[in-house]
C-alpha positions as CSV (number, residue, x, y, z in Angstrom):
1,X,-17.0,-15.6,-10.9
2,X,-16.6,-12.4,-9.8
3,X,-17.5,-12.7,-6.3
4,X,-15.2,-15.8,-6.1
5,X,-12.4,-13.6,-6.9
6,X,-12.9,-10.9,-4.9
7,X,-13.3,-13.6,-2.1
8,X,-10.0,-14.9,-3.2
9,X,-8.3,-11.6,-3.3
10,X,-9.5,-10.1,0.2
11,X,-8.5,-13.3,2.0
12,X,-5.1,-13.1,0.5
13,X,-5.1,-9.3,1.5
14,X,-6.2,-10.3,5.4
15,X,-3.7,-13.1,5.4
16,X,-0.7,-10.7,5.2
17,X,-1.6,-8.1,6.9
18,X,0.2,-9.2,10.0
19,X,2.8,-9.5,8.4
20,X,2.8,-6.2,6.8
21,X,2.7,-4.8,10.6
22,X,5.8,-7.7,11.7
23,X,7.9,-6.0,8.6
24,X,7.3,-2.2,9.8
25,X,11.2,-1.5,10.1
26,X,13.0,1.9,9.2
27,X,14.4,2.2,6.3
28,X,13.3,-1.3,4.8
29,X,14.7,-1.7,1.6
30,X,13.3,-4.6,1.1
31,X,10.5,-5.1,-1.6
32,X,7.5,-4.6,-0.1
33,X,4.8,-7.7,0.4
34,X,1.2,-7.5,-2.0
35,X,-1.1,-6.3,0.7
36,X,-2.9,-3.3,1.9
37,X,-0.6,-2.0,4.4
38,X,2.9,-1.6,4.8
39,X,6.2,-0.6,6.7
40,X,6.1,3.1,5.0
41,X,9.3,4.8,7.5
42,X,11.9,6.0,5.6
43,X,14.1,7.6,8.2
44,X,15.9,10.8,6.6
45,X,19.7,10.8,7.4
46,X,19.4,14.1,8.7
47,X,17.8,12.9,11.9
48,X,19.9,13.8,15.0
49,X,21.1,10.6,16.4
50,X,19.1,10.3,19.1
51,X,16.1,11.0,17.5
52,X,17.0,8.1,15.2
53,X,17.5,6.4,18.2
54,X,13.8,7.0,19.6
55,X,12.4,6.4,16.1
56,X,14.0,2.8,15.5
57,X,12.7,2.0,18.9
58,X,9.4,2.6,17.9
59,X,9.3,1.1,14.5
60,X,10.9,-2.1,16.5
61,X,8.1,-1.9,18.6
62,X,5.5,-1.8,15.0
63,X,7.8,-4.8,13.8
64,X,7.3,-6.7,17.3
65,X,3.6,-6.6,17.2
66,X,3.5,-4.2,20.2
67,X,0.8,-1.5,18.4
68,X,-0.1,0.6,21.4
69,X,3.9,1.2,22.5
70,X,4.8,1.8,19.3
71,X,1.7,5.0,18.6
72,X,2.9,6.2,21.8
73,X,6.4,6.3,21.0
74,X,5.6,7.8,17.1
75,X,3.4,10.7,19.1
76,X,6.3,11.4,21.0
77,X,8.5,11.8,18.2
78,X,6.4,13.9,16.2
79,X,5.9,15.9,19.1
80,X,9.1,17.1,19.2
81,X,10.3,16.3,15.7
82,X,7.3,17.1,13.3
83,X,9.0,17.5,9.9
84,X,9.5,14.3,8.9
85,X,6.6,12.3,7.2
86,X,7.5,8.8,7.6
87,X,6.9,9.3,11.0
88,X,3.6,10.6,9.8
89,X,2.7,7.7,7.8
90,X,3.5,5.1,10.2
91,X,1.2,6.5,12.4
92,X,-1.5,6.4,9.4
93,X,-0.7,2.3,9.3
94,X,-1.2,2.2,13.0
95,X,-4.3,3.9,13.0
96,X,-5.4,1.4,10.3
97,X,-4.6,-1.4,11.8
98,X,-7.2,0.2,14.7
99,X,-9.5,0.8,12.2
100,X,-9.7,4.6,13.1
101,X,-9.8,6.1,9.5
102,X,-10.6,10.1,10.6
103,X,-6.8,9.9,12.5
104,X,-5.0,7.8,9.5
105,X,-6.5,10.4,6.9
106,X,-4.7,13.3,9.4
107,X,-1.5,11.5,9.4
108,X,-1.3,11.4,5.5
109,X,-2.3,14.5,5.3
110,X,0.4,16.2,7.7
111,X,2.8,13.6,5.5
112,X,2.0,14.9,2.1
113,X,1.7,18.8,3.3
114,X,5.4,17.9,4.2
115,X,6.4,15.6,1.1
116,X,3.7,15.7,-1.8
117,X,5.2,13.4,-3.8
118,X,5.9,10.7,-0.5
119,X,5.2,7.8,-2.8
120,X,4.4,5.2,0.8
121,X,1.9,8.5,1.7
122,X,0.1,8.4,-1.6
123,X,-0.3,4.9,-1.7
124,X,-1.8,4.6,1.8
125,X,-3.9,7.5,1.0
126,X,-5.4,5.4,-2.0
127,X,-5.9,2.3,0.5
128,X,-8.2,5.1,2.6
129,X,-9.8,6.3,-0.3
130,X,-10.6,2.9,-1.4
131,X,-11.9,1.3,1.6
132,X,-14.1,4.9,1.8
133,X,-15.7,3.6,-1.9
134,X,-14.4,6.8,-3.9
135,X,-12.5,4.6,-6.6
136,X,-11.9,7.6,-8.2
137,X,-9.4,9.4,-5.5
138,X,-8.1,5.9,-5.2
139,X,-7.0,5.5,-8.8
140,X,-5.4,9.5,-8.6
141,X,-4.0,8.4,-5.4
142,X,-1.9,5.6,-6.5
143,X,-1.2,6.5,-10.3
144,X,0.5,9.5,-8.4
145,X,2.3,7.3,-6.3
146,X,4.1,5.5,-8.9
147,X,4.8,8.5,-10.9
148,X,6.4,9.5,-8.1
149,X,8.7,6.0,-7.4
150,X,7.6,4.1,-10.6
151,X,9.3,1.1,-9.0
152,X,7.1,1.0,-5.7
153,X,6.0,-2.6,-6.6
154,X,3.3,-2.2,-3.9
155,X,1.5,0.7,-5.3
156,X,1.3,-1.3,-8.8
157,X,-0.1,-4.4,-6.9
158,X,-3.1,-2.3,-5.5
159,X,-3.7,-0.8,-8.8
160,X,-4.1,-4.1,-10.1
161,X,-6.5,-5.1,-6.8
162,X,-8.1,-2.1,-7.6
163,X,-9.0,-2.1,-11.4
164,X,-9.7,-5.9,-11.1
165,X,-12.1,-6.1,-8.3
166,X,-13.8,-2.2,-8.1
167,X,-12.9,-0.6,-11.5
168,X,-13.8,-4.0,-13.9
169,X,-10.9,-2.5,-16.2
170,X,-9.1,-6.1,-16.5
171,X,-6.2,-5.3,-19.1
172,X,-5.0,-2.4,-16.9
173,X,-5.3,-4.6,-13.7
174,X,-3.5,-7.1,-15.8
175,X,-0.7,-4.7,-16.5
176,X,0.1,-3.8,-13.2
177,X,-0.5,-7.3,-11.4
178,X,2.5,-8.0,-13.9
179,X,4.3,-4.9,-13.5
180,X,4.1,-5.7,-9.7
181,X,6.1,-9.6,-10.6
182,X,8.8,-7.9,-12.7
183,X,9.8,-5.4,-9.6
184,X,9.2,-7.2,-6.5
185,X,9.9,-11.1,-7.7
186,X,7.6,-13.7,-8.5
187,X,4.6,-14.2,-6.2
188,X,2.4,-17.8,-6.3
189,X,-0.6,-16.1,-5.8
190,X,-0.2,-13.2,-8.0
191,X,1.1,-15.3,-10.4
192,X,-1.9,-17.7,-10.4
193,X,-4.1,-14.2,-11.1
194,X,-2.1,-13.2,-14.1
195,X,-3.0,-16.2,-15.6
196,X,-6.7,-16.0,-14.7
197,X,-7.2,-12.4,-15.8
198,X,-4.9,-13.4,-19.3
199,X,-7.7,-15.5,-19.8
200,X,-10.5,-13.5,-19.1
201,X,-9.3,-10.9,-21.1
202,X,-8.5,-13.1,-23.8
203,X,-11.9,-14.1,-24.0
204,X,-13.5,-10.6,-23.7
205,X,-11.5,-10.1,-27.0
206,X,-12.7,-13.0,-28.6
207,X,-16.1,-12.2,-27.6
208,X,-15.6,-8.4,-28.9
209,X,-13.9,-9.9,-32.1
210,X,-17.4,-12.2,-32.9
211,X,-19.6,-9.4,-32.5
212,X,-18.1,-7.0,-34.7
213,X,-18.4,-9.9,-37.2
């Protein structure tokens, strides 16, 4: 059963991924999509104009699927404008998406030394820390990341991926797979998990229940 699952919930993770990269915009306010990844800029208002200018222009080029343009623009930019982590952290999702870990790990770095509480840094530095196998730093990763935005719907979603699938702690995963429906809308296929794991925690209780009788 297990393996099924885990099956189920990497190919739904892979699926979106592209899509993840296609939504990398600026200043999305949109709620963000359940996968790994995500469109983490969050251009500060204090940006001079045409450094805004530059960093759109990259972003669009994240959100166009052009990945090489856009790390070349977003090394530019940080070049001359270093203070500002977004920036940062969408060249962490870049590097991810070129499976180069070592340079995503600096980028979240640089972002957090600037912003410790960047809620879109924390949660990609979970995503690292998971992928590395230290579950551990992963859990502290994103628990910090929705203390500090405890409506980042995604950062709940990979909890639940993340206590379900690695951590076998079902009723937490259950809690945050639902906390992720209530903030970012209902989701078919995190909706059809819900259900599997009410189930399966149901009948751990039951189980529980008849041996303590």
């Amino acid at each position: 059963m297990w393996s099924r699952l885990c099956f189920e919930r990497h190919r739904a993770l892979r699926g979106v991924a592209a899509a993840i990269l296609a939504a990398a915009l600026a200043g999305c306010a949109s709620a963000p999509r359940p996968a790994e990844g995500e469109a983490a800029s969050q251009a500060a208002a204090d940006i001079p104009a045409e450094a805004r200018t530059r960093f759109e222009e990259a972003t669009s080029m994240m959100a166009a699927g052009d990945l090489t343009e856009a790390e070349l623009r977003l090394e530019a930019f940080v070049l001359e404008y270093p203070d500002y982590p977004g920036a940062w952290v969408d060249l962490a999702i870049l590097h991810t998406a070129q499976e180069d870990d070592a340079a995503a790990e600096t980028c979240i770095t640089k972002a957090l030394e600037l912003e410790p509480e960047h809620a879109v840094a924390l949660n990609q530095l979970g995503m690292l820390r998971r992928r590395q196998g230290r579950f551990a730093e992963a859990e502290d990763a994103y628990l910090k990341a929705v203390t500090a935005d405890p409506e980042y719907a995604l950062a709940h979603y990979n909890l639940g991926v993340l206590y379900e699938l690695y951590m076998q702690q079902l009723e937490t995963a259950l809690q945050h797979f639902e906390r992720y429906q209530e903030l970012s809308g209902e989701d078919e296929q995190v909706a059809k998990w819900i259900v599997d794991l009410q189930r399966r925690v149901s009948a751990t209780q039951r189980t529980a229940s008849a041996s303590e009788g």
